[in-house]
Each structure stands twice: as C-alpha cells, then as structure tokens.
N, C-alpha and C positions, 0 to 999 in steps of 0.2 A: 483565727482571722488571718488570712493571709497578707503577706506584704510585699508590694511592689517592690523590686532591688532600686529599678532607675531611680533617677534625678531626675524628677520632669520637668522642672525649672532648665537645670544645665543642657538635656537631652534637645528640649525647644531650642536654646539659645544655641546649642553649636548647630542647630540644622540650619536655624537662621544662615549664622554667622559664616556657612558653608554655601550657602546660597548666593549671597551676600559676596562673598574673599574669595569662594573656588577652592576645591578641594588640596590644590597641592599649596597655597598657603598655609591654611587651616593643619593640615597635615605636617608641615614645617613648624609653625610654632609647636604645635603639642610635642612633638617629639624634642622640642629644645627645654621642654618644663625641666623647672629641678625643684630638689625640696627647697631651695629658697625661692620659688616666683609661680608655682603649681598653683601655690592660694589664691595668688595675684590672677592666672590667669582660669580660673572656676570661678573667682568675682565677676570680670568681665563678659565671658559666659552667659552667665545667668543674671546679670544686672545689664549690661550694654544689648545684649544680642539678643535676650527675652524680655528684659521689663522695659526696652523702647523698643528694638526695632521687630520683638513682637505684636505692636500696639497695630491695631488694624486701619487707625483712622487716618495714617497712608500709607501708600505701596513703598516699597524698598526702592522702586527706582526714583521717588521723588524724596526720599532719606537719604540714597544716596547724592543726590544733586546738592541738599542741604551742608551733608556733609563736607562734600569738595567747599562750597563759598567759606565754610567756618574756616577747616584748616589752611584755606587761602588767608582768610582774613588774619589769624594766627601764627600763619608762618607756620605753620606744622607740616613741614615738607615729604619726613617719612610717611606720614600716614595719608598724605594727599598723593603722594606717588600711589601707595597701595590703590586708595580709590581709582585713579586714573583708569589703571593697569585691569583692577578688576570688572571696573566700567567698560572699557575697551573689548573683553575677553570674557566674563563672567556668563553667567544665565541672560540667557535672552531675557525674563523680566523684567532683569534689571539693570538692562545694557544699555549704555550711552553711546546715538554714534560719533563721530567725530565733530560735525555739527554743533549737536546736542551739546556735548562737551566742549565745543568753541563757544557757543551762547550761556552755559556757564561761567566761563574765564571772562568773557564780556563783562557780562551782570554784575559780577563781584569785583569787577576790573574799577566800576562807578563807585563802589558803596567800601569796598575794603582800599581803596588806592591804588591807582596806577602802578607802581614799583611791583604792588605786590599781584598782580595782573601779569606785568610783565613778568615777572618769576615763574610764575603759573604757567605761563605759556612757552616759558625756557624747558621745566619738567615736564611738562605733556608733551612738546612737539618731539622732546626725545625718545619718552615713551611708541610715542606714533610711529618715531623710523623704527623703532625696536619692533613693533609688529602690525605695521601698516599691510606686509604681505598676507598675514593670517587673513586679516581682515577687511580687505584689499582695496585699503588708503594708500595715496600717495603721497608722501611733502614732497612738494616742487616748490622752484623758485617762482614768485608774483610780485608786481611791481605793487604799493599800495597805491598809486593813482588807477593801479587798473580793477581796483573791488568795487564795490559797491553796496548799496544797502541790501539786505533780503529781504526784508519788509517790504521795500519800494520797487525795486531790479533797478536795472542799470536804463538811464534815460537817456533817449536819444530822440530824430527827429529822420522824416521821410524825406526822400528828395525830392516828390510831388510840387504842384504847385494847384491849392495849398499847402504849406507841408503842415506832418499832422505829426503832434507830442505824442510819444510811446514809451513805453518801459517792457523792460524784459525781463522778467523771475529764471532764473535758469534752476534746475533742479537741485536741490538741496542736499539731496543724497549721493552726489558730485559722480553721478552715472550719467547714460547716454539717457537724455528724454525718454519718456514710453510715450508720449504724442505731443505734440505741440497744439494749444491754445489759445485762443483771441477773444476777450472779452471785448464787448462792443455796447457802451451804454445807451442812458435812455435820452430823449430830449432835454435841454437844460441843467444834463448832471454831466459829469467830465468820470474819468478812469479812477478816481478815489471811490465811487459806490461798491468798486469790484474788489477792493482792496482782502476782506475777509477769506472770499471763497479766491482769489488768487493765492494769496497766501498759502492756502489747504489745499489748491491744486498742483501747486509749485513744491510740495516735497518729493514728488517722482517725474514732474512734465513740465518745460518750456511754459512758460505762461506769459503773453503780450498782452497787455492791456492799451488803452489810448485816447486821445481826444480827438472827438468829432471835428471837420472844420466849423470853424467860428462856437467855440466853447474849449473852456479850459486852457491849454496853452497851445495849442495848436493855431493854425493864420487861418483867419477869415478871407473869404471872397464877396467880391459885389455883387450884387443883384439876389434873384432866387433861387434856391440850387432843387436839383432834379436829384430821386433816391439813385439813378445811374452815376449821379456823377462821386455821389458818397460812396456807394461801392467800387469805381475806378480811383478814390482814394484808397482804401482799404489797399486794393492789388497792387496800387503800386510800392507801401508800404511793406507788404508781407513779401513782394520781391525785391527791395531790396534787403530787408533782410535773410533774405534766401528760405522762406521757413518749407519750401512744400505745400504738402496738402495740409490743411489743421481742420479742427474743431472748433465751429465756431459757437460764440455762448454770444446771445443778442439779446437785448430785452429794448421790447417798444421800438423806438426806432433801430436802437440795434440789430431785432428781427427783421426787421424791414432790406435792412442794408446786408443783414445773412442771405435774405432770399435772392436779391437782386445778384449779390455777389455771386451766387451757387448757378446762378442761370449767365452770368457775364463771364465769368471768368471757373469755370467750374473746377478746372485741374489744382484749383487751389484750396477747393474745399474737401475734406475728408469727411465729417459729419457736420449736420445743425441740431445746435439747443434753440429754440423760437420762443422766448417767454413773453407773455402779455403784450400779444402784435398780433399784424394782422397785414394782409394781403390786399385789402382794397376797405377804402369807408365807405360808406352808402351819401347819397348826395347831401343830408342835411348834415353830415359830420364834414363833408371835404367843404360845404359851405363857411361850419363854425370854425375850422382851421385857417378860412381866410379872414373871418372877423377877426381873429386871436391876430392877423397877422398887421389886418388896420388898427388895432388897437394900442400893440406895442408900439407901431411907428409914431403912434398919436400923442401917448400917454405914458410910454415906458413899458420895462417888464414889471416894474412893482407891481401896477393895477391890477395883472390877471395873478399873481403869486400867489393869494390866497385860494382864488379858486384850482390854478393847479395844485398848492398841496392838499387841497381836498379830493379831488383823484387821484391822485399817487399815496395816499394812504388813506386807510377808514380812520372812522370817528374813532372809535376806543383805542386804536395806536396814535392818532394825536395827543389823546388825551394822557395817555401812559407814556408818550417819548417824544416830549415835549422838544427836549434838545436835539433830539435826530433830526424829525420835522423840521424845525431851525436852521439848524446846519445845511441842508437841504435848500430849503428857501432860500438861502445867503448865496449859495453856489446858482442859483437860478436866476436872481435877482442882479448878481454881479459878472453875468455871461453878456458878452457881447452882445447889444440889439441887434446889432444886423447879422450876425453870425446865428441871433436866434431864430429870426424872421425868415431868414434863407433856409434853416432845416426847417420850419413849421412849413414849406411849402412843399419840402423832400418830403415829408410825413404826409400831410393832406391831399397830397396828389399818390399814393403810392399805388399801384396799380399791377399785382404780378398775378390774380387769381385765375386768369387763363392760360399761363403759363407752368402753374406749381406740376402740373404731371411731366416739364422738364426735370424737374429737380431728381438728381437720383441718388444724392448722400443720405445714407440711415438718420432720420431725423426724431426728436424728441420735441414735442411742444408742449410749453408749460403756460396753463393758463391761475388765473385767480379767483378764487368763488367768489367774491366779490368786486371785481374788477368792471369798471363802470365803462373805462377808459377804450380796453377793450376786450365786450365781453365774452363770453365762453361760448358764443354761437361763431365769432371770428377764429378761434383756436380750433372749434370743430369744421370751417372750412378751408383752412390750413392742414389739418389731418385726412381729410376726404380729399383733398386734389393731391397730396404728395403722397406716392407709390409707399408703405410700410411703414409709415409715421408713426409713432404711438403719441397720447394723450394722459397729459398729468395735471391732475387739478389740485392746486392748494389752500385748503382749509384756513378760511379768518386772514385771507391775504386781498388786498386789491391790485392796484397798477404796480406798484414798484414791487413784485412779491417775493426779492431778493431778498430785498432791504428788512420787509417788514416777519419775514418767517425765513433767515438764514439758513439754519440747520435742516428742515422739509427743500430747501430748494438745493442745498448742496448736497443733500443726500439721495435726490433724482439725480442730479447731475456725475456725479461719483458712479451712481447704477448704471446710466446710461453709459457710461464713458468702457465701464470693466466689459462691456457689450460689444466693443468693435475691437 
C-alpha cells in the first residue's frame, strides 16, 4: 500500500493561509519557527487555515472582513494590521479596496466602540500612506463638513426656478467617473425609488438622482406644467452642475422628460434608458389623466392611491410586499396636490411621437410584460421612431418594473451602459 508523505490537512491550510497573508508573510513566519513554537505554528496551519477558513460556506474575502471587526473589537492590533495590509495588497479574491475597508472601520466603529473605530482608523490610514502608491490611493487632507453619505450623495438644490432637490453619488472607487448618470423618477414617487440601482451604479460612475417639481423636496409651481418645462428643469439642473453629456435612466414620467429633454436640450444627453413610458396616450387615456386631475382637486390624492398602486405593481407583488406597496402609497399620498396635478398634465399631454426620429442618443427601452400603464405597444413605438433603439421586456414586472424586478432591470441597464 502506498502512502502519501504530505500533510493534507497542513498542505490545505498553508495554501489557504498563503492566499489569505501573501507569500512573503507566510514565508517570514516559517522561517522564524523554532523547536519551541514549530508545534504552535503546524496547529495553526491546520486548525485556523484548514478547519475554518477552508470551510466553503464563505469566501475568504468576507472571513477576511470578519476578521478585521473581531480584532478591532479585541483590540488585537498586530493581527489587524496584518489583515489590513494583506487586504490592501493580497490576492485579488480577497482584496479590500480602501472603501471596502473604510465601511468595515464604520460598521464595527457602531457595534465595537467608537475609541476603538477610531484606533482602526489611526492603523489603516497609516498603512494606506505606506502603500497608497502601489495601489494608487491617496490620503489627502478633507474637511468632515465636506463628506457625505454614500448611500445618499451629497445633497443639494438647483438654481432654477422651481428649484429641484438632487443628490450626487460620486464614485466610490475614488477615480474619475466612467460616465455620469441621472435617474429621473415616476409620477408620485421622489429620488428614494432609485436609491438601490444608484447605489450599484455609483461604484465606478457619477450618479444624480432628483425630485421632480412639486414632489418630494424639490418647490412646486402654480397652475399646470407642460413635459417642456420638466425637461427645462432637468437642463438647468445638470448645468449647473456642469455635468456634460449623461445618461439618462427615466421611468414613466421620467421617460417622458428623457425624451423631451434629448430633443430640447440634446448636447446634454449622451444616451437614454426609457422604462415603462411612452411618447404620446391615445385620447381616452389623455382624457382619464384629466379626470385623475379633477378628482385630486376635488377629493385629495388618497381617493385615487389605491387605484394607482394597482398599476404601478401586479397583484402577486402586492400581495408578497406588502410593505414596499405601502411605502410607496405614503410617498404618493403625502406629495404635494398641486405639484401632483401640475405633473399629471405634464404626463397626459405628452406629445414627442413625431419628433422621436430627432432623437439620436443610443437608446435602450425598457418595457413591463405586464404593464397596464403603459403598455408594450407604447415601448414598441418608442423603438420604431428612435434611429437604433433596442427593446427589453421584463418578465412578472408592471409599471414600476424597477421597483418590482430590481436585479432583471439593473442587469439591462449595467448591459446597456458597458455598450457606449
């Protein structure tokens, strides 16, 4: 019978642990073993480096993250330097970027103690000068009034009049944008719908998101507003932030105020996403958008709340997300009347379908297979009038088909985006 020489226990755990610490660690200790701490360190080996962090049920770079909050929490400084360091430099699988590594000192900043947060953050940033250039970070000086959330971006306001509530996601990977983006919501709902897929766009790209006028925190005006004059907010918004040309992401009215935008002001648009919109209603719908308009003046937005969230999501996503729908309702219900009444005439009157063969930014429309609102005959005359459009339908989605199939609509949009 033959027999293996190796240690397949020890063999595993130093491949790990080489993986893991980086060969010229790994290669420092062992050459420091003696016969009094060899034992100690073929324990570790084969118990720390094979019997957990060979356990498959997670990857090393989320062990490693674990790790950092313990010996933060511990005060175990030597071996959270190690992490840092190896985090910083180690195997792309298992690398933190600096980021990454600042939302861990956060997190554990809440749950182990501030002091010990701030310690955390005394050994890494020194780490960081130590090989910011390898990895090509920089620590500069920043004032703390001048951060901001990433979650949120930084909030500010247009000099329009209206003027309209914005937030800026800057990129997270602390590089130059690869394109700048403007999310632009639906009727009744403000810049919190977009918050998930901004998030996920703002790790490499500028991301603005906003409120319409008369919804969310943005100022209402009087009377009825026209989809021209929502898109001459929009431009004046995106100049003064200076942003260029962008990419704009629209859903419902937001498409609406894309298309109008891309034909009024076009040197500002780069590409359009058009989700669940449309270019013109047929008369019995610009009719029902005027009822919807006598009705709020009459009655409130409560009255019709029900029946909108019944087009903005199907039946089996009410019934399964109960509290989204809610959330949703409450944000609808507690928008401005007359700020809502003035967009429902921007919508109801929209009118660009003899104009779409102006539009000449690469455009992507996203419609909903179930989308009542509007349906997949309005997406396919959005696609036939604009020069090289393509056409993306999503499966078990209606009006809002952001909200209700996240991952299928940011995973168009991510495609679409690597495209230009």
């Amino acid at each position: 019978m033959s027999y293996d020489p190796l240690d397949h226990d020890f063999e595993r755990g130093m491949r790990n642990r080489r993986s893991v610490l980086g060969d010229a660690w790994v290669d420092r200790s062992v050459s420091n073993a003696t016969n009094f701490n060899a034992e100690f360190q073929n324990l570790i080996t084969r118990f720390a480096w094979n019997e957990i962090w060979g356990r498959p049920g997670l990857d090393h770079k989320t062990r490693r993250i674990i790790v950092l909050a313990i010996t933060i929490a511990l005060g175990r400084w030597e071996e959270f330097e190690l992490h840092v360091r190896a985090g910083l430099l180690g195997d792309p699988a298992t690398r933190l970027t600096p980021d990454e590594m600042k939302e861990v000192l956060i997190q554990s900043a809440i749950y182990a103690g501030v002091p010990a947060g701030n310690t955390a953050f005394t050994h890494a940033q020194q780490i960081l000068r130590e090989v910011g250039e390898q990895i090509g970070y920089t620590v500069a000086p920043m004032k703390p009034a001048d951060t901001f959330h990433s979650g949120i971006g930084k909030e500010g306001r247009s000099s329009g009049s209206p003027s309209l509530h914005y937030s800026v996601r800057t990129p997270r990977n602390g590089k130059a944008p690869r394109h700048t983006i403007v999310l632009s919501h639906a009727i009744g709902c403000d810049l919190m719908m977009w918050d998930a897929l901004a998030n996920q766009l703002s790790a490499d790209c500028k991301v603005i998101a906003y409120d319409h006028r008369g919804h969310g925190s943005s100022e209402k005006a009087d009377g009825l507003y026209s989809m021209a004059e929502l898109a001459d907010d929009a431009a004046q918004m995106l100049r003064d932030l200076d942003t260029g040309p962008v990419i704009w992401i629209g859903l419902s009215m937001g498409g609406m105020v894309g298309q109008e935008l891309a034909l009024r002001h076009p040197s500002l648009v780069r590409a359009l996403v058009l989700a669940n919109t449309t270019s013109s209603y047929p008369e019995a719908a610009q009719l029902a958008w005027q009822q919807r308009i006598s009705t709020v003046r009459e009655q409130g937005i409560e009255t019709i709340a029900d029946a909108v969230m019944g087009r903005y999501f199907h039946d089996r996503f009410r019934a399964e997300n109960a509290s989204t729908v809610a959330r949703f309702r409450e944000r609808l219900t507690s928008t401005d009347a007359a700020g809502y009444v003035g967009c429902c005439n921007a919508v109801g009157t929209v009118d660009t379908t003899a104009r779409l063969g102006e539009i000449n930014a690469p455009t992507l429309v996203i419609a909903g297979e179930l989308d009542q609102g509007t349906p997949l005959s309005m997406s396919e005359t959005l696609v036939s009038g604009i020069r090289g459009a393509k056409l993306a339908v999503i499966k078990d989605a209606s009006h809002v088909s952001a909200v209700e199939q996240p991952r299928a609509f940011a995973e168009l949009v991510t495609d679409f985006i690597q495209t230009l």
